[in-house]
C-alpha positions as CSV (number, residue, x, y, z in Angstrom):
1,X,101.2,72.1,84.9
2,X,102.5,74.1,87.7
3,X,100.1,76.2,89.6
4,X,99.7,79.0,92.1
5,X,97.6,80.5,94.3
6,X,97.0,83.8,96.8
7,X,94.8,84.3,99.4
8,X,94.0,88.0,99.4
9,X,92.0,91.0,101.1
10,X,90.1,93.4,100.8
11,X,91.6,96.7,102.0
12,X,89.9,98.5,105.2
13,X,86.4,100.1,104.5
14,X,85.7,98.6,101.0
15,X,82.7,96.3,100.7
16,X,83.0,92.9,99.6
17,X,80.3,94.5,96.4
18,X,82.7,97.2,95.3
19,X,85.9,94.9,96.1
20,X,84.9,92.5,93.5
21,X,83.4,95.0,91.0
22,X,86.7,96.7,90.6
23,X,88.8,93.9,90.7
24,X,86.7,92.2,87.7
25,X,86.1,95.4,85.8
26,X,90.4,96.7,86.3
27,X,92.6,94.7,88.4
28,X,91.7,91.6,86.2
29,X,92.3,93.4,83.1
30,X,96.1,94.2,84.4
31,X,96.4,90.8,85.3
32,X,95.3,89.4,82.1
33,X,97.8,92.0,80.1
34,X,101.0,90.8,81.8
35,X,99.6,87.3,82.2
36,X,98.8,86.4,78.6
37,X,102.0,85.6,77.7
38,X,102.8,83.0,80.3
39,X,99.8,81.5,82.2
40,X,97.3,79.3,80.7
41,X,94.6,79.7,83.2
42,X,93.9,82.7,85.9
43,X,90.9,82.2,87.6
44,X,89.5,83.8,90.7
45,X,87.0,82.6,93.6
46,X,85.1,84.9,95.8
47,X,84.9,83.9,98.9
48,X,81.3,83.8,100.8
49,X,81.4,83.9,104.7
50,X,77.9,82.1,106.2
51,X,76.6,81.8,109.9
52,X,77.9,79.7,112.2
53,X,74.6,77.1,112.9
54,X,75.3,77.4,117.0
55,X,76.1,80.8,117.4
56,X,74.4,82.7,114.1
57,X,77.1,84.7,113.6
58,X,79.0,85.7,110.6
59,X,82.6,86.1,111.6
60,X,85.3,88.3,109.4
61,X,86.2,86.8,106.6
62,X,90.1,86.4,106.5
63,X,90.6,86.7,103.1
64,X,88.2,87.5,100.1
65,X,89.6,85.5,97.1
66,X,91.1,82.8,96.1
67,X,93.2,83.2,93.0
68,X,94.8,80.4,91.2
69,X,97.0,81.0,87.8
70,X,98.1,77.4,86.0
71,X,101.2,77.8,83.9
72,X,102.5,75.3,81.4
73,X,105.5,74.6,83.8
74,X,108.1,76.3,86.6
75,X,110.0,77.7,83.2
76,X,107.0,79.7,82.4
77,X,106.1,81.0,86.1
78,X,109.7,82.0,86.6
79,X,109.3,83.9,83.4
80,X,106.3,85.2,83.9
81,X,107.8,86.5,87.5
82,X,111.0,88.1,85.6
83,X,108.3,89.8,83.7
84,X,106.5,90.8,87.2
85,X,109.6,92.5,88.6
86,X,110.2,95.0,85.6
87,X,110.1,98.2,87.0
88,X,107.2,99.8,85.3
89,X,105.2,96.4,85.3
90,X,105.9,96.2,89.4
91,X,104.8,100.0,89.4
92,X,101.2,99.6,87.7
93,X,100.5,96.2,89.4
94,X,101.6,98.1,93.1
95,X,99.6,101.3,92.3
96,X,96.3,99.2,91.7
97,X,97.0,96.5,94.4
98,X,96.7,100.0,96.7
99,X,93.3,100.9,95.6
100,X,91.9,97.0,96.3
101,X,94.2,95.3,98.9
102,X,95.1,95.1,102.5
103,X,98.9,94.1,100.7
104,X,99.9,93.1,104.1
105,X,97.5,89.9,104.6
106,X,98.2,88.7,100.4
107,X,99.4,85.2,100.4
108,X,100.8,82.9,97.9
109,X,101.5,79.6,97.4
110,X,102.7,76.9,94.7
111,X,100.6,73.5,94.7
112,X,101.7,70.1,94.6
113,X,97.6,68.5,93.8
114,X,96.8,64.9,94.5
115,X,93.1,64.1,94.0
116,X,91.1,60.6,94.8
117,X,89.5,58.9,92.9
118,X,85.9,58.6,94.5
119,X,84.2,56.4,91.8
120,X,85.6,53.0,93.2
């Protein structure tokens, strides 16, 4: 499995509400059409600031979600970025990105995961 994730936000002077209704009601819905083909898992975690216990303040969130895609391997990510780059697929995913995120702060990262075992 080869996995990736990106750390994004929000653009300026849209609420955390309205960020994650249109990104769940459109900007899934493009990502799901140009991912079918490739990924086997896209998957998305909102991100919930809470107040600091000393001071009671809730600080700026840095980003807003998490997003992690799983493909079957590297051959299908590096297909599925071929795929990305096409001009009018690079177009529609750039237009929308514009409407939901501060493009600027978007982050992305492959994974290497090693998990304990906590049973023993």
């Amino acid at each position: 499995m080869y996995k990736v994730i990106g750390l994004l936000k929000r653009r300026a002077g849209m609420s955390p509400q309205d960020f994650r209704a249109y990104y769940e009601s459109h900007h899934r819905v493009i990502g799901e059409k140009y991912l079918r083909d490739y990924a086997v898992r896209y998957l998305r975690r909102y991100l919930q600031g809470f107040a600091d216990p000393i001071t009671g303040q809730v600080a700026e969130q840095e980003y807003d979600v998490l997003l992690e895609i799983w493909y079957r391997d590297q051959q299908a990510f590096e297909a599925a970025n071929r795929r990305f780059t096409e001009p009018e697929v690079s177009a529609e995913i750039a237009a929308d990105e514009e409407k939901l995120f501060d493009r600027s702060a978007s982050r992305f990262y492959t994974l290497q995961e090693v998990e304990s075992d906590l049973s023993a």
